[in-house]
Every structure is written in structure tokens, then in C-alpha cells.
C-alpha positions as CSV (number, residue, x, y, z in Angstrom):
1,X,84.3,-15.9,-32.6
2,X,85.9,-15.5,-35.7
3,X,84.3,-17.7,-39.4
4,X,86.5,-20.5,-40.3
5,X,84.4,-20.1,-43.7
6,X,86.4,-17.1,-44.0
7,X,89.9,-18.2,-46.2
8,X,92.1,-16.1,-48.5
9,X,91.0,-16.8,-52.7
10,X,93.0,-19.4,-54.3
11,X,94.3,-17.3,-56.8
12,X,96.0,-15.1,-53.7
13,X,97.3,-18.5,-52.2
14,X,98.5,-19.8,-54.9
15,X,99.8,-16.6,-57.1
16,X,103.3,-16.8,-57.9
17,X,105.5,-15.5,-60.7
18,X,104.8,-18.5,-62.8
19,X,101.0,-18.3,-62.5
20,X,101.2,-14.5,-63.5
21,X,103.2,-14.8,-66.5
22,X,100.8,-18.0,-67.6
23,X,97.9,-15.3,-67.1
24,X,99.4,-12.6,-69.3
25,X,101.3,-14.9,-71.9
26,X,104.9,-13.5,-71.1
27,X,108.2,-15.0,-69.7
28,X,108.5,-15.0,-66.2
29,X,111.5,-13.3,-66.3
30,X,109.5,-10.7,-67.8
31,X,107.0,-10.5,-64.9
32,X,109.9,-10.0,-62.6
33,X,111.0,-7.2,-64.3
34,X,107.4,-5.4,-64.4
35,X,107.3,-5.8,-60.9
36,X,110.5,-4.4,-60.1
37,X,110.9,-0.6,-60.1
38,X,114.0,-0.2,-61.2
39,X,113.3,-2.8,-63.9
40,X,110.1,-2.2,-65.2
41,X,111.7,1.0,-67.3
42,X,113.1,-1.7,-69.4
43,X,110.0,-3.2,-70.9
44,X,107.4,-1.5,-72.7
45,X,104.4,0.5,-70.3
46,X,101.7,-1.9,-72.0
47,X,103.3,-4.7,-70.9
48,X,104.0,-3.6,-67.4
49,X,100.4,-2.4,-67.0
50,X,99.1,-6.0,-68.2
51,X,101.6,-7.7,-65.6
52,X,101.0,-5.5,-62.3
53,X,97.4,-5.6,-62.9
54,X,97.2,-9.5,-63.4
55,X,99.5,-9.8,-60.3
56,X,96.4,-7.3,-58.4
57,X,93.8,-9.7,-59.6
58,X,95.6,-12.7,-58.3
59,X,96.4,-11.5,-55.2
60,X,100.3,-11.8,-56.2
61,X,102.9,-10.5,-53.2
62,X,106.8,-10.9,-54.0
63,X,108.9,-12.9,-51.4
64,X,110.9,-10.8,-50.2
65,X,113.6,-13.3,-48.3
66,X,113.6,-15.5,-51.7
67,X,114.1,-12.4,-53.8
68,X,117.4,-11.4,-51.6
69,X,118.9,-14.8,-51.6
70,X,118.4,-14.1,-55.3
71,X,119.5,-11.2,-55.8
72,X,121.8,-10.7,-52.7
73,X,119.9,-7.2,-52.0
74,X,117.2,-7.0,-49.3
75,X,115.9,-3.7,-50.9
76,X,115.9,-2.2,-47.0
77,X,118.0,1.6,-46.5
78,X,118.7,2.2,-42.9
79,X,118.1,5.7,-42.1
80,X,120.1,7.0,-38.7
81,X,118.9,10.2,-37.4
82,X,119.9,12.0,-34.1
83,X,116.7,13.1,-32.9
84,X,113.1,11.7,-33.9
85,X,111.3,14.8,-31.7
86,X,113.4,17.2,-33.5
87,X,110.8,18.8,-36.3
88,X,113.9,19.2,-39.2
89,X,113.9,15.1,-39.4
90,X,110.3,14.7,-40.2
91,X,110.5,16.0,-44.0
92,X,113.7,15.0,-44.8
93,X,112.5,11.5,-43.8
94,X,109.6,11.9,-46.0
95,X,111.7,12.7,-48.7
96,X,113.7,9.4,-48.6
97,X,111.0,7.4,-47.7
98,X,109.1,8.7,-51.1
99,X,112.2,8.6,-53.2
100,X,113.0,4.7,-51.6
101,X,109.5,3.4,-52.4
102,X,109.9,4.7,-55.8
103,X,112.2,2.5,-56.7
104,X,110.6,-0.3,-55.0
105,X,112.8,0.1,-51.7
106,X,112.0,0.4,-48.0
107,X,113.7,2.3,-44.9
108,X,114.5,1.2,-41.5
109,X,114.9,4.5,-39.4
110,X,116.6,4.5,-35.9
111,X,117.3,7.2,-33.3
112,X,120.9,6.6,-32.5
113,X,120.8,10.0,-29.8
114,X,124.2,12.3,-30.3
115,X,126.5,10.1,-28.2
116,X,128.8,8.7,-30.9
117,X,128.9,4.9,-29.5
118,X,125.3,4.8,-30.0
119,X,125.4,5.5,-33.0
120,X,128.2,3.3,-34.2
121,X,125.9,0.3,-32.3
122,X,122.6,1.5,-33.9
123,X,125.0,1.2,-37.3
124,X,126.2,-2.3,-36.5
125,X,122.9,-3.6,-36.0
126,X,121.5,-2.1,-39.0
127,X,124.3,-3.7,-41.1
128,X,123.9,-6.4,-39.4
129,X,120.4,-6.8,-40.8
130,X,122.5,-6.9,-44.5
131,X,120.6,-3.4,-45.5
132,X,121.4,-2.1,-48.8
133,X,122.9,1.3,-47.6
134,X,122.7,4.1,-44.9
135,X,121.2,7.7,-44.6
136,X,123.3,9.2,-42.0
137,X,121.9,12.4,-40.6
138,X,124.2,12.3,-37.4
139,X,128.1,13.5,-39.0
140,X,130.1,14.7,-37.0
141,X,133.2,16.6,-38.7
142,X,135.0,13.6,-38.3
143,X,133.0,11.1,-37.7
144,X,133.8,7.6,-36.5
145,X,130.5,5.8,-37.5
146,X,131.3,7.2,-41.3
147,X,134.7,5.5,-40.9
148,X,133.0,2.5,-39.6
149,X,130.1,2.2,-42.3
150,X,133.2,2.9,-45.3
151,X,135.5,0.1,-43.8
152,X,132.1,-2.4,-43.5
153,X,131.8,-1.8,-47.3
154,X,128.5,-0.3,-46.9
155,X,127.3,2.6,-49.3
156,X,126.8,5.6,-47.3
157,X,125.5,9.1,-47.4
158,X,125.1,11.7,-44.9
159,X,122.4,14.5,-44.8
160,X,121.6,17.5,-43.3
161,X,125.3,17.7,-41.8
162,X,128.5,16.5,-43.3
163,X,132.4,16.1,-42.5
164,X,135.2,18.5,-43.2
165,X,136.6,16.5,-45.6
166,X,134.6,14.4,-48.5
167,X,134.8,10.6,-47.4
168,X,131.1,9.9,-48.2
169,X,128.5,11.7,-50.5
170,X,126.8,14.3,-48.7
171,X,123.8,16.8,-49.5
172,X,123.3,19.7,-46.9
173,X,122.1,22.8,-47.2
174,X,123.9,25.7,-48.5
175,X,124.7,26.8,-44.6
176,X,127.0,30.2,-45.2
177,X,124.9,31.3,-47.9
178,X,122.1,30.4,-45.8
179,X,123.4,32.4,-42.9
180,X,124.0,35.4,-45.4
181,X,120.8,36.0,-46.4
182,X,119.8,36.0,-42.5
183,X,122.7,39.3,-41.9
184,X,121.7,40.6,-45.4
185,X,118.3,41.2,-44.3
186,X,118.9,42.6,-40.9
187,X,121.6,44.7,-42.4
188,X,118.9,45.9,-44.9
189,X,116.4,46.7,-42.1
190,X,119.0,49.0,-40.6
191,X,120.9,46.9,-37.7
192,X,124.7,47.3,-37.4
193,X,124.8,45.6,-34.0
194,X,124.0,41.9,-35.1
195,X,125.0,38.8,-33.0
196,X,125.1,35.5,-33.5
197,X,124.6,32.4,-31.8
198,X,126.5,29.6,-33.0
199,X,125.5,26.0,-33.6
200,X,127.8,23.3,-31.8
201,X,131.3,23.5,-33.3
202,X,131.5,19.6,-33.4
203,X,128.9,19.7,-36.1
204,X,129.2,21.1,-39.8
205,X,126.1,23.3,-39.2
206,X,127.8,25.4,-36.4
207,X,131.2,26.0,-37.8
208,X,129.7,27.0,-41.4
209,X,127.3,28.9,-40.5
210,X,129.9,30.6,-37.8
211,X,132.0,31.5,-40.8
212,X,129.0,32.5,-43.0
213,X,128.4,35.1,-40.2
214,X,131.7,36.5,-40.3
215,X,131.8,36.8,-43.9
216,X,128.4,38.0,-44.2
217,X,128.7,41.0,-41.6
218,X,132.5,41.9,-43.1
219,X,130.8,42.4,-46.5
220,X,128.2,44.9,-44.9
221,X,131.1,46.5,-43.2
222,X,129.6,45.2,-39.6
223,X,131.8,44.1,-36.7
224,X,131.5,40.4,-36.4
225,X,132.6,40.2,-32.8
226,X,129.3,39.8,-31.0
227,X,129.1,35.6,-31.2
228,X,128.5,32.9,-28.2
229,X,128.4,29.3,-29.1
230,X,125.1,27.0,-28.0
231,X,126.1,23.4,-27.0
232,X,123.4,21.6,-28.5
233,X,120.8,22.2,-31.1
234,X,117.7,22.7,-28.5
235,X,115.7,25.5,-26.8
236,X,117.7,25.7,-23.3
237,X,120.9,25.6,-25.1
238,X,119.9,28.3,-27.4
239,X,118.8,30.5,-24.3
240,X,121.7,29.8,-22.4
241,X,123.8,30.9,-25.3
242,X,121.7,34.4,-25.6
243,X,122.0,35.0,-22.1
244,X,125.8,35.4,-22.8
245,X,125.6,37.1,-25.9
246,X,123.2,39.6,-24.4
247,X,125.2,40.3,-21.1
248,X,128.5,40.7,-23.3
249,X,126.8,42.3,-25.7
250,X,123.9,44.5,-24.6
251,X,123.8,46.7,-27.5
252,X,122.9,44.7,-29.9
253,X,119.2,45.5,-31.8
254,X,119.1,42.0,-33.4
255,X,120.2,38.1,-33.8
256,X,121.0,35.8,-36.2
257,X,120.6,31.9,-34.9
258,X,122.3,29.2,-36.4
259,X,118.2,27.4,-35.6
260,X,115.1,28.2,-34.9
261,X,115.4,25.8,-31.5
262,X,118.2,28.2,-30.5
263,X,115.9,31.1,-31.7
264,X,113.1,30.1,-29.6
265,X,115.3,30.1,-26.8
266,X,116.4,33.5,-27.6
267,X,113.0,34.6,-27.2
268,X,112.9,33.0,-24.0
269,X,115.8,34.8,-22.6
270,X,114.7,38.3,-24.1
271,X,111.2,37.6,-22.6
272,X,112.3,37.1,-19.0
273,X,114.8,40.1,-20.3
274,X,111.5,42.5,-20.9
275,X,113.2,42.4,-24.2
276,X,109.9,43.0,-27.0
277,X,110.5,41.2,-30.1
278,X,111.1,43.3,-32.8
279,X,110.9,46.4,-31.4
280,X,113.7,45.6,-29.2
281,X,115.5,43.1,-30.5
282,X,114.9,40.8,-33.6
283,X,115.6,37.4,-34.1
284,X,115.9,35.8,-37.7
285,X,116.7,31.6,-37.0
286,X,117.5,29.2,-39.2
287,X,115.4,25.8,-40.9
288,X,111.2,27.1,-40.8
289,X,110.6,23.9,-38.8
290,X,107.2,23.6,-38.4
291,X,105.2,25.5,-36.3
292,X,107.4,28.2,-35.9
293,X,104.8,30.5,-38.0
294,X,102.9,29.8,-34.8
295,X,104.9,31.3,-32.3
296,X,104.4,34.9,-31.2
297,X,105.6,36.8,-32.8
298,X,106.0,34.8,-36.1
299,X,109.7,33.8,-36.3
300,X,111.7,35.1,-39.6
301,X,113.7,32.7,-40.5
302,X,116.0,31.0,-43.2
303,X,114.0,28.1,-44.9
304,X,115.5,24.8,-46.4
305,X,114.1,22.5,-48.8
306,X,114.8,19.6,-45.9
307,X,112.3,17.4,-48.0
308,X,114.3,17.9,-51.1
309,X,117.3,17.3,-49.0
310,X,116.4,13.9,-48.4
311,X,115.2,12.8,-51.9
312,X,118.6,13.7,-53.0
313,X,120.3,12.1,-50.4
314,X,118.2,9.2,-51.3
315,X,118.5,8.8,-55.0
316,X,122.3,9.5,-54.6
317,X,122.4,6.5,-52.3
318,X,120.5,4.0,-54.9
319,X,122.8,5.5,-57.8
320,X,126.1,5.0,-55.4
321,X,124.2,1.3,-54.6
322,X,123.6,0.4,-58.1
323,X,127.3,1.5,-59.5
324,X,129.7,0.7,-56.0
325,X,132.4,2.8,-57.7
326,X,131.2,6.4,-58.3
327,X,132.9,8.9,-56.4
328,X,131.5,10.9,-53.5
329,X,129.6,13.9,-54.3
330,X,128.4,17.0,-52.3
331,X,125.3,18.7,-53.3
332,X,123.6,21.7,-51.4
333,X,120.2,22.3,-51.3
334,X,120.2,26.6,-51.6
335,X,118.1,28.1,-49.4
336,X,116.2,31.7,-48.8
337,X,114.5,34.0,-46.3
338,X,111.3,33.4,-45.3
339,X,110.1,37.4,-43.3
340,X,107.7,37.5,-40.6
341,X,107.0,39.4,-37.5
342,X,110.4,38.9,-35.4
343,X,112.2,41.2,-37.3
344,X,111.9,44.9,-37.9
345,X,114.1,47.9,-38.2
346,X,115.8,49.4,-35.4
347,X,114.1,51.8,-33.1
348,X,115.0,55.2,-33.6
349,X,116.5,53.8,-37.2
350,X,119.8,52.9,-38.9
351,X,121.9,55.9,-37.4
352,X,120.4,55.8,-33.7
353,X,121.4,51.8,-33.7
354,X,124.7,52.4,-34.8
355,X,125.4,55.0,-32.3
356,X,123.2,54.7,-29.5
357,X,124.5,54.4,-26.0
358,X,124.5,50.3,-24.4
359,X,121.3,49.7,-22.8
360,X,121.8,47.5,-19.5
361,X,120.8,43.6,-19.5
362,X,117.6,43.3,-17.4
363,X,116.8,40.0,-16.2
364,X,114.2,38.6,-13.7
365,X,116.5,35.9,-12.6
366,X,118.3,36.1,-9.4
367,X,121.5,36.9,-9.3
């Protein structure tokens, strides 16, 4: 049975703002300010220290409804991603969520799926619940949630994927450079037969890395024909997608993925191929999501800083909060190669690649 001797101290029952400023011998204005995050820069560290550990001592918790009737700010960010189980989300949410406690806010995250009234619901509701802003990480190229979360009045940024044009600030990765340094490094190891499989052309991520590619494998002097497009961002899709590119394609020694989901699927297809990976093909996808160090063998891939990502996105979003009328900004997070074991050169080498006769698609599937 649980002690009804057992209460809270009367200093935590009774702390308020009042009772901590009496404590310390400062206005209670001035408390208020210590407390705040985005305040407390204003007033000297001594003072600050003094206040939050006096509000410790009493037990002292700020109310949080009272402070946004004050204020007219509930200090919440909705975050909106696409797909929790996908691995990219996880750091870029830890980025915002360390760059929002920072500054003394807190995020509401909801997995809105890829259908596009979902996600302008899951943003209603959100707004509804009078956040501060939005993380989008679900753009489309022209997306009608952006238009929706722009006409509510509601500063917005997107992450991870962006529009074609610049209605919101966005901060992705640097996705044709990206996609370079993938063909650049197969191109090094001695390929001249490179594919690619495409991201979803709905989505920023699949058309600019698609372009990357092209540009990429024209400055190595490499036809850039050998391209099949996945439908979704996920293993099946990805597999689907090599099946193609291999049975149009079977002379190609190696594959650039617009991610390492669609990667892994390649290595699906090329298993049930008897494909080995590198020594007959090699794959190079695009992300390092986690775990993908794991998978035999070792996937090379192209890494981005997704936890940087989405600190930026997040201290863009307090910035836009704080002064309504800046202008949207893009900024791109670069990225780089990260080599391991799926990728090696050629058999035979650079001049037996290039002019080697097509070997024929084997597959263990029925026909």
C-alpha cells in the first residue's frame, strides 16, 4: 500500500517565480529570464547560475500553459517524418531534438506515411495543437502540405528532401555532389560500365541524384545510359529496380544507388543472380544508415552528416520563429565516400571491363 506520510517538500509545492527571486534577491523578471534559454544570454552567467540553482533547491518547474498564454508560444516544434523504421530519421531527429532542448524547446514527432493527405492531416492536427513551427522531412517537389503549412502562417522548414523551387527553408544534403563522388570512385577503381538506380522521381533525392549521375559519368567520359528508376526508397523496390537494370544491362561491373535500402536490394537481386559482390559486381549506395557496416560484404557507400542535417534544420527554424520575416534559405550538408568491401576493381581490370563481351543475366527465379 502506498505511505500517505510520503508528500512532496513545501518548498517544491509552493516554489514559484516569486519565491525564487525572494531566495536570490533579484527581480522576478529576472528569474524568468535565467530560466529561459534563449534569455538567460542576456544576464550575466553568475546570476543565472545563482537563479537555476535556487529554482533546483526549491523544487521550482515552469508552467508551461501559463507561460504560453503569456507569451503566446507553447515552445513545442512538430517534427513530420515519413517513415519512423527508416534508419536515416533516427539522427536527424536527434539533431533537432538536441538543437530544440537547447533553446529550451521541445518536439512533437509524427509519422504521417508517404500518402500526401496524411500528411496534410498529421499537419493540421499538429497546428492545431498551436506548435511553434514544423520540421518537415516528407517534401515532395511540389508539395501541398508546404503550401498548406505557408498559407496557415506557420514557420516551416523541410529536411532531408526539398521542392524544386524555394517556398520554405530547406537544408539537404549536397545530393549530385554526393552521387559524384559515388561514380568518381568506381571510375577510379576501373569501371566504365556503371549503372544507376534512381530514387523516386517525385522526390528531390531521386531526380538530383539522377542528374548528379549523368553529370558525373559524362565528366569521366562514361555512357550514362544504364539507369532504372525504384518506386520507393525500400529494399524490394531497390531489387525490383536492379532486376531491370541488370536484364537491360548485363554488362555492367558495378552500381551506383541513389540508398543504401535500394543497395541492399541490389544485393538481393545479384545474390539470387550468383552475382559475387565485388568481384562481380559492386555496389556503392547512398546515406551509411546504420548497420550497413554489418552487412556482408560491408557496403561502400556515400555518408551524410543526417545529424548535422537536423540541427541546422532546427536552429534555422527558431531563427525563422524568432524574426517571421527572414527569407528562405537552402543549406547543404556536403558529404563524402565512406570505402568498404562492396566495391573493388573490375575483374580482368580497366580495359577487359570496357571491352569485354555481355555476360547473360542468371537468375534462380522462374520464368
Amino acid at each position: 500500500m502506498p505511505r500517505k506520510d510520503l508528500k512532496p517538500p513545501a518548498a517544491a509545492r509552493g516554489a514559484t517565480l516569486q519565491s525564487v527571486a525572494d531566495a536570490v534577491g533579484v527581480h522576478r523578471s529576472t528569474v524568468a529570464r535565467a530560466l529561459d534559454p534563449e534569455q538567460s544570454r542576456r544576464i550575466s552567467a553568475d546570476v543565472v547560475e545563482k537563479v537555476q540553482a535556487e529554482a533546483r533547491r526549491q523544487g521550482y518547474r515552469p508552467d508551461a500553459v501559463a507561460s504560453s498564454l503569456r507569451t503566446g508560444r507553447s515552445r513545442l516544434i512538430g517534427v513530420v517524418v515519413p517513415d519512423l523504421a527508416n534508419p536515416v530519421f533516427a539522427p536527424i531527429l536527434g539533431g533537432i531534438g538536441a538543437t530544440l532542448a537547447a533553446r529550451g524547446y521541445s518536439m512533437m514527432v509524427a509519422d504521417s506515411g508517404e500518402d500526401e493527405a496524411g500528411q496534410a492531416d498529421i499537419v493540421e492536427k499538429l497546428i492545431a495543437r498551436r506548435v511553434d513551427g514544423l520540421v518537415l522531412a516528407t517534401a515532395k517537389r511540389d508539395d501541398a502540405t508546404v503550401s498548406l503549412c505557408l498559407k496557415a502562417g506557420v514557420p516551416t522548414v523541410l529536411v532531408n528532401r526539398g521542392e524544386d523551387g524555394l517556398r520554405a527553408s530547406t537544408v539537404v544534403s549536397d545530393d549530385t555532389g554526393g552521387i559524384a563522388v559515388a561514380v568518381a570512385h568506381l571510375a577510379g577503381l576501373g569501371h566504365r560500365r556503371i549503372g544507376h538506380l534512381a530514387g523516386p522521381e517525385r522526390l528531390s533525392t531521386g531526380v538530383l541524384r539522377r542528374r548528379g549521375f549523368a553529370a558525373a559519368m559524362a565528366a569521366a567520359g562514361l555512357p550514362a545510359d544504364a539507369v532504372t528508376t525504384a518506386t520507393a526508397y525500400n529494399r524490394e523496390a531497390g531489387r525490383v529496380a536492379a532486376a531491370e537494370l541488370l536484364d537491360r544491362w548485363p554488362d555492367i561491373t558495378a552500381i551506383a544507388a541513389s540508398n543504401d535500402l535500394i543497395a541492399l536490394g541490389a544485393y538481393q537481386e545479384a545474390q539470387q543472380r550468383g552475382l559475387r559482390i565485388p568481384q562481380d559486381l559492386s555496389i556503392v549506395g547512398h546515406n551509411d544508415m546504420p548497420l550497413v557496416d554489418m552487412v556482408a560484404p560491408p557496403l561502400t557507400t556515400v555518408r551524410i552528416g543526417h545529424e548535422a542535417m537536423g540541427a541546422r534544420a532546427a536552429s534555422i527554424l527558431l531563427d525563422q520563429i524568432a524574426q517571421p520575416e527572414t527569407p528562405p534559405t537552402l543549406a547543404l550538408v556536403p558529404a563524402r565516400l565512406i570505402a568498404r568491401a562492396s566495391t573493388a576493381a573490375p575483374r580482368g581490370g580497366a580495359a577487359e571491363a570496357g571491352a569485354k563481351a555481355p555476360r547473360k543475366p542468371r537468375s534462380t527465379r522462374p520464368a
